[in-house]
C-alpha positions in Angstrom: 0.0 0.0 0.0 1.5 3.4 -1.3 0.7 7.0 -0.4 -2.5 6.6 0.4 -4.8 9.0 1.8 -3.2 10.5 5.0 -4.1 8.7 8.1 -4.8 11.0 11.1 -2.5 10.3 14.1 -4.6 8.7 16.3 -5.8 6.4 13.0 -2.0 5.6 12.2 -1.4 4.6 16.1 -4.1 2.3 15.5 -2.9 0.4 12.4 0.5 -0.1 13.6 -1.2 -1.6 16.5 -3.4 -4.1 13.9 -0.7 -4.7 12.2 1.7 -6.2 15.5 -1.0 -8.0 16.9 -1.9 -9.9 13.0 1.8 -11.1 12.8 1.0 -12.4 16.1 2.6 -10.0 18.7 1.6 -10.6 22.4 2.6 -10.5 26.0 4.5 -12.5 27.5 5.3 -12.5 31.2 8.9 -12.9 33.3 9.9 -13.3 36.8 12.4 -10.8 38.4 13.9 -10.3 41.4 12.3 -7.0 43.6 15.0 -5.3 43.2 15.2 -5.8 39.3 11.4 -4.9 38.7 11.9 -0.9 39.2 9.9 0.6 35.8 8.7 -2.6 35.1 4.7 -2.9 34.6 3.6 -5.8 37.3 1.7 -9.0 35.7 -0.1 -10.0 38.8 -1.5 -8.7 41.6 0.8 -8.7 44.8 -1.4 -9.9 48.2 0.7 -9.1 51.1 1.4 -12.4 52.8 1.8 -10.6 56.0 0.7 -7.3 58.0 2.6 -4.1 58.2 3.6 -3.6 60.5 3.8 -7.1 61.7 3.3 -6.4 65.4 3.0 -3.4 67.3 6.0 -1.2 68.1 7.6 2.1 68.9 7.6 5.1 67.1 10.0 6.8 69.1 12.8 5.8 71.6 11.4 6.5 75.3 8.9 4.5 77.8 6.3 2.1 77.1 3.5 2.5 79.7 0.2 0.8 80.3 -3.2 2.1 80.4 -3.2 1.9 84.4 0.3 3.6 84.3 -1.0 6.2 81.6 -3.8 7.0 84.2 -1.9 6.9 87.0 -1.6 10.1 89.1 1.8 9.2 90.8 3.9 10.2 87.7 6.9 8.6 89.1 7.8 5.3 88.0 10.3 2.4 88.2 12.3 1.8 84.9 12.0 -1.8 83.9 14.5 -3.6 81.4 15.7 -2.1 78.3 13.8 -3.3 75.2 15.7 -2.7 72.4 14.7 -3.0 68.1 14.8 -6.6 67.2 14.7 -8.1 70.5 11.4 -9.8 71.4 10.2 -8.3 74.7 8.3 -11.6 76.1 11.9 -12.6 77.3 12.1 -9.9 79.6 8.2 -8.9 80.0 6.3 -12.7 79.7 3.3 -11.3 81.2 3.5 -8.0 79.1 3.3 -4.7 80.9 1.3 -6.1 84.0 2.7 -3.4 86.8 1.5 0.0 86.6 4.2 1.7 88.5 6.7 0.3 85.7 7.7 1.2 82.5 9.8 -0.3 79.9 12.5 1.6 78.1 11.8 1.2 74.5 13.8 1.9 70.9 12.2 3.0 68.1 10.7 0.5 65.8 11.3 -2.3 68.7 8.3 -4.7 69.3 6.2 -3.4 72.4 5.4 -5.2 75.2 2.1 -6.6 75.5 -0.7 -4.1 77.4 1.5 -1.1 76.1 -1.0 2.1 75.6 1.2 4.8 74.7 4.8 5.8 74.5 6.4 8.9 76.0 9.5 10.7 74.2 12.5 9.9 76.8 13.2 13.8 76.1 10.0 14.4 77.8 11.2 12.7 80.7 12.8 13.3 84.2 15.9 12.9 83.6 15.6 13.6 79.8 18.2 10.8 78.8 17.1 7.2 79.8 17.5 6.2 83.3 19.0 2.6 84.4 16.9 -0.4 85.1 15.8 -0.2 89.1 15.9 4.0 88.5 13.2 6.0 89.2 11.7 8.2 86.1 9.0 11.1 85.8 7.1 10.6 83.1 4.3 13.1 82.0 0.7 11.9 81.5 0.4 10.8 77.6 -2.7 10.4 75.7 -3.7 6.5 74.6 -2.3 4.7 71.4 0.3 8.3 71.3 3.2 7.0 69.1 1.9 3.3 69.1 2.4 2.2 65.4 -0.3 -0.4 65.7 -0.1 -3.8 64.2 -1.6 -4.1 60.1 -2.3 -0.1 60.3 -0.1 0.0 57.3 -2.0 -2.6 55.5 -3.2 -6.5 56.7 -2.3 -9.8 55.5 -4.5 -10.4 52.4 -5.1 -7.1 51.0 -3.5 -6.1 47.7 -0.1 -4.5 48.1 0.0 -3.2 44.7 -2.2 -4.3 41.5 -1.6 -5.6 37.7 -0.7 -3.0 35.6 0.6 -0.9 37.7 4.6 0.5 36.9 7.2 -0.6 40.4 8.5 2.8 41.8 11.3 2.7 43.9 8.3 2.8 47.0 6.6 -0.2 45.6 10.2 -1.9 46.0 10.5 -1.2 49.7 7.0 -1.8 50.0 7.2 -5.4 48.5 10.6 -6.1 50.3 9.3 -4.9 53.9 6.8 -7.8 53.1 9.7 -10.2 52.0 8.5 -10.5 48.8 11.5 -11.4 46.6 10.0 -12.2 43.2 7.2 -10.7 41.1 5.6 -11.2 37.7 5.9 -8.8 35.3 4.9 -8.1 31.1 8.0 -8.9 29.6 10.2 -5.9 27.3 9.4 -6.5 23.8 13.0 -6.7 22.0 13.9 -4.4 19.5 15.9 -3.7 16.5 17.0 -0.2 15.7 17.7 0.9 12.5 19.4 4.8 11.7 22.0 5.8 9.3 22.3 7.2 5.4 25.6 7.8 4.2 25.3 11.7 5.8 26.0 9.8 8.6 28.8 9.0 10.2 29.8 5.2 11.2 32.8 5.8 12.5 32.4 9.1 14.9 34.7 10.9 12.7 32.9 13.7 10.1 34.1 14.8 7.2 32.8 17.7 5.6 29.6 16.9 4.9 28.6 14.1 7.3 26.9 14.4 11.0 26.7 12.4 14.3 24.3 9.9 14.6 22.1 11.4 16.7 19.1 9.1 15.9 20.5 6.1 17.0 21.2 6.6 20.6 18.4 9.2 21.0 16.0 6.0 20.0 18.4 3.3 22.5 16.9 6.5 25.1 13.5 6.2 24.0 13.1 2.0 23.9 14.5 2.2 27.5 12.1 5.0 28.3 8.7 3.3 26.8 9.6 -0.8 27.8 11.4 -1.9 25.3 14.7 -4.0 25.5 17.5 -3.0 22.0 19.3 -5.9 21.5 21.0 -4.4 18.3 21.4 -1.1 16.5 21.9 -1.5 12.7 23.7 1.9 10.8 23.2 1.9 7.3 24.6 3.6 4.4 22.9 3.9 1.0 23.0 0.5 -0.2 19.5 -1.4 -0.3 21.2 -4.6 -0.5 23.9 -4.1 2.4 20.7 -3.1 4.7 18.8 -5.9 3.6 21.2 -8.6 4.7 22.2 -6.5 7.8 18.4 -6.8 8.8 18.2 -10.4 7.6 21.0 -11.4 9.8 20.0 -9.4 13.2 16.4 -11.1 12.1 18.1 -14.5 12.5 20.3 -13.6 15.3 18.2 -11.8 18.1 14.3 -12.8 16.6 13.0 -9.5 17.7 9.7 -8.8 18.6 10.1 -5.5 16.8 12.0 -3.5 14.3 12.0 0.6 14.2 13.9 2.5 12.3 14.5 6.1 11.3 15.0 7.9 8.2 14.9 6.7 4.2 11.1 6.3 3.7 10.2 9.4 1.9 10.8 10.5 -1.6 14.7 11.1 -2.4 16.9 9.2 -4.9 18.3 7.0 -1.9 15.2 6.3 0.6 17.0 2.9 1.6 14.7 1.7 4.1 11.9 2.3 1.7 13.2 0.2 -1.1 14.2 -2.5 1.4 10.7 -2.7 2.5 7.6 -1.7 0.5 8.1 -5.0 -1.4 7.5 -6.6 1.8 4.0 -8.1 3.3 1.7 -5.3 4.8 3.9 -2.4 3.5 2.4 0.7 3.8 4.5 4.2 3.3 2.6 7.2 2.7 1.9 10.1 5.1 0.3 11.1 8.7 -1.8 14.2 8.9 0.6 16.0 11.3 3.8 17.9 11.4 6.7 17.1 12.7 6.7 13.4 11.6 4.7 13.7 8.3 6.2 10.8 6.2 5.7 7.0 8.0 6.1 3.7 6.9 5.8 -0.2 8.1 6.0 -3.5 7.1 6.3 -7.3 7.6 9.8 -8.2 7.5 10.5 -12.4 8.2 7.3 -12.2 10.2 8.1 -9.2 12.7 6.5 -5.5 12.3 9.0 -2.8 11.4 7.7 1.0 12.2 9.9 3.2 9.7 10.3 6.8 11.4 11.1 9.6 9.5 14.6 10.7 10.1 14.6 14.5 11.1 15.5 13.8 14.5 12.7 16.1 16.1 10.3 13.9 13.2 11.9 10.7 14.7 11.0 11.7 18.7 7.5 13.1 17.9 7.1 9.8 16.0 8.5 7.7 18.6 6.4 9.0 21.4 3.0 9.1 19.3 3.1 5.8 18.0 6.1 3.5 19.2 5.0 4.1 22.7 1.5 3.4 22.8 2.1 0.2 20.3 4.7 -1.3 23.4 1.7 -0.4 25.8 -1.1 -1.8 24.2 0.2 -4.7 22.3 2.9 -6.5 25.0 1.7 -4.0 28.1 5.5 -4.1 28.9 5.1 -0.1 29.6 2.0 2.2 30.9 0.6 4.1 28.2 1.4 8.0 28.7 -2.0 9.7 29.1 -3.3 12.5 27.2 -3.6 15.5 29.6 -5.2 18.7 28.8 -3.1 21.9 29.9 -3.8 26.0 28.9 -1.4 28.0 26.8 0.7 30.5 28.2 1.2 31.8 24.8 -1.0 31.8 21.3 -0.3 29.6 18.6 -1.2 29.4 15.2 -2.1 25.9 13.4 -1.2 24.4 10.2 -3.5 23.4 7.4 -4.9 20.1 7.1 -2.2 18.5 9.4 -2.0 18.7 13.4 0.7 20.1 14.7 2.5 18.9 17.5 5.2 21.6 19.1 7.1 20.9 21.9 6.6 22.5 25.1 7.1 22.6 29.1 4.5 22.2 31.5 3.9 24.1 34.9 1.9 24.6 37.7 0.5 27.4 37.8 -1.9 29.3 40.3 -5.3 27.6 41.6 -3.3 24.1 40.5 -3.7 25.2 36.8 -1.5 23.5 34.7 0.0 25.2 31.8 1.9 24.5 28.3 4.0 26.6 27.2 5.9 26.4 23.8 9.7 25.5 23.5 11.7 26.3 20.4 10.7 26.8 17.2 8.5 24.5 14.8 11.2 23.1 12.5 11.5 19.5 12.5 15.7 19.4 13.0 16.0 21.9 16.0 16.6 19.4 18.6 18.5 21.3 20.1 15.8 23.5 21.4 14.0 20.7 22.1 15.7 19.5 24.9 13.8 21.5 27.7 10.7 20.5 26.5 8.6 18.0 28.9 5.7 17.5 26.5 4.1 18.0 23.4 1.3 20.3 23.0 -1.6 19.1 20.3 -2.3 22.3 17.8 -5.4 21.0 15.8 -5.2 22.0 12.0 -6.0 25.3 10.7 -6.6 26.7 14.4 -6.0 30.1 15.9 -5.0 29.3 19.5 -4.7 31.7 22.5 -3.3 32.0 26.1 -5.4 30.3 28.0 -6.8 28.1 25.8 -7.5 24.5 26.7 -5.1 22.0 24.8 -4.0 18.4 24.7 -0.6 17.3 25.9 1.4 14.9 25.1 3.9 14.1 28.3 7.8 13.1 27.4 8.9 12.5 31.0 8.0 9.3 33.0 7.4 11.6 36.3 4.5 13.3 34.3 2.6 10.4 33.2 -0.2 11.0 35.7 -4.0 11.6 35.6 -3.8 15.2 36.2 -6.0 17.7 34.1 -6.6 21.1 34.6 
């Protein structure tokens, strides 16, 4: 299929997405270790196999008192054996807390006798440093349950500790270790080829005059990381059809990819190598998106596995990336959370193109009332990438509009920490 009508965005997403799943694409889960599974979307729900806390304790290093000795009006009291974190106090309380005219001098976090009813500071104490065992103490008259981390008020044994679907923060590590949970399931990365070059690029690092960096290629490594996916090769190609085809063929064979995506040599030009490599192949498609950056797009079939062709511009190849590669990962092998849509106002006006959304790059910021705003960054030009790199978004210009400050629009996030449900 060949230059077609333009598909909108959202329309394009959605084919690619057809298109994985009919050659067979699915999830697949893994089993890591806790402290492997940070950024990694969970396959199960995790049921907490124990409370949390697990029994009661201190909050604070100072007295345990009961509730006679909490009551008591004689605010003196004789200091009973130290009880410190880790130690289990039935070896040197068996009956618990049974005297009221004795308190038990308690670290923080330590298990509390049983009949405790409150703790008191030791700095609020008489001396304010902690007296011996046989010493007397003056202790001030506390209110019940004050710094008495009870047992399960964290969460009880059987409740879900986190839920499938959900992405493992660096709290949702503690969280699962405090419950000694060393293994969990999670959606497996998809594994992906990467594909940049032309012979304006530079294999070697060193430029002649009229060669660049490859700026593509480890800009995309960035972005497969970012949205779930695993390279386990990056191809750089010249201008020779044939050498690309039997650089792909042999990756193909090597690593069996899930996925190929590459960037650049789809459009129109004399040497659009990764066009004539693949619009001979099943389900090709290269023809055009209804937006701007990231107008010319391709795919195909290659041995079996999709292959999204990016254009090359390297602003073309992030929009691109970010509208389409990163909701495929989500949806098709759920090996990433899809970024949400969010809907921001303009700190600036902005004029649309015709017959194409636009999509510029901007920042977002809370602003006053918890209004979040967008707010353009850099110019519109698909190679300033440059002046993309304080950008945190990208802000949705329909076609032909006439936008101004404070006008509601849809945002695209970059950044991991802003993929949230917040709207306006």
């Amino acid at each position: 299929m060949h230059d077609a009508e333009p598909f909108a965005p959202s329309e394009y997403c959605e084919h690619l997405v057809n298109l994985a799943r009919d050659l067979g694409a699915e999830p697949r889960t893994e089993r890591i270790e806790v402290a492997a599974a940070a950024g990694r979307v969970l396959a199960e729900d995790v049921v907490a196999p124990a409370d949390s806390p697990r029994f009661d304790n201190s909050q604070m290093d100072g007295y345990a008192l009961n509730a006679a000795a909490v009551h008591r009006e004689n605010r003196f009291f004789h200091v009973g054996p130290v009880v410190p974190a880790g130690t289990d106090p039935a070896k040197d309380y068996p009956q618990g807390l049974d005297r009221e005219d004795t308190v038990c001098p308690i670290m923080t976090g330590a298990k509390l006798p049983e009949g405790t009813c409150a703790v008191v500071p030791v700095e609020k104490c008489d001396p304010p440093e902690f007296a011996a065992p046989g010493d007397q103490v003056r202790i001030p008259q506390p209110p019940e349950g004050q710094f008495v981390r009870s047992a399960a008020s964290d969460l009880r044994r059987g409740e879900t500790l986190v839920s499938e679907g959900r992405t493992v923060t660096p709290q949702t590590v503690g969280a699962l270790a405090s419950q000694n949970v060393r293994s969990v399931e999670v959606w497996a990365r998809p594994r992906v080829l990467i594909c940049t070059g032309g012979e304006e690029i530079s294999q070697s690092g060193v430029l002649d005059q009229a060669q660049l960096p490859d700026a593509n290629g480890p800009m995309m490594e960035a972005l497969a990381g970012h949205h779930g996916l695993e390279v386990v090769q990056r191809i750089v190609t010249g201008d020779d059809p044939q050498d690309l085809s039997n650089r792909l063929e042999g990756a193909l064979r090597r690593w069996r990819p899930d996925l190929v995506v590459t960037s650049g040599g789809i459009s129109h030009g004399a040497f659009e190598v990764v066009r004539q490599v693949l619009e001979s192949q099943p389900r090709a498609w290269f023809g055009h998106v209804a937006q701007q950056p990231g107008g010319p797009q391709g795919c195909a079939a290659l041995a079996g596995v999709p292959v999204i062709a990016l254009p090359g511009n390297p602003v073309s190849t992030l929009v691109s990336f970010r509208l389409f590669v990163a909701p495929l990962v989500a949806r098709v092998w759920g090996a990433a959370v899809e970024p949400p849509v969010l809907a921001a106002r303009l700190s600036c006006d902005v004029e649309g193109v015709p017959a194409k959304t636009q999509f510029r790059r901007g920042r977002l910021a809370l602003g006053e009332n918890a209004t979040v705003s967008a707010e353009v960054v850099g110019g519109a030009g698909s190679h300033l990438l440059a002046q993309s790199v304080g950008a945190d978004c990208l802000i949705e210009v329909p076609p032909a509009s006439h936008l101004f400050r404070g006008d509601v629009v849809s945002v695209h996030p970059l950044a991991p920490h802003l993929h949230h449900e917040e709207q306006i």
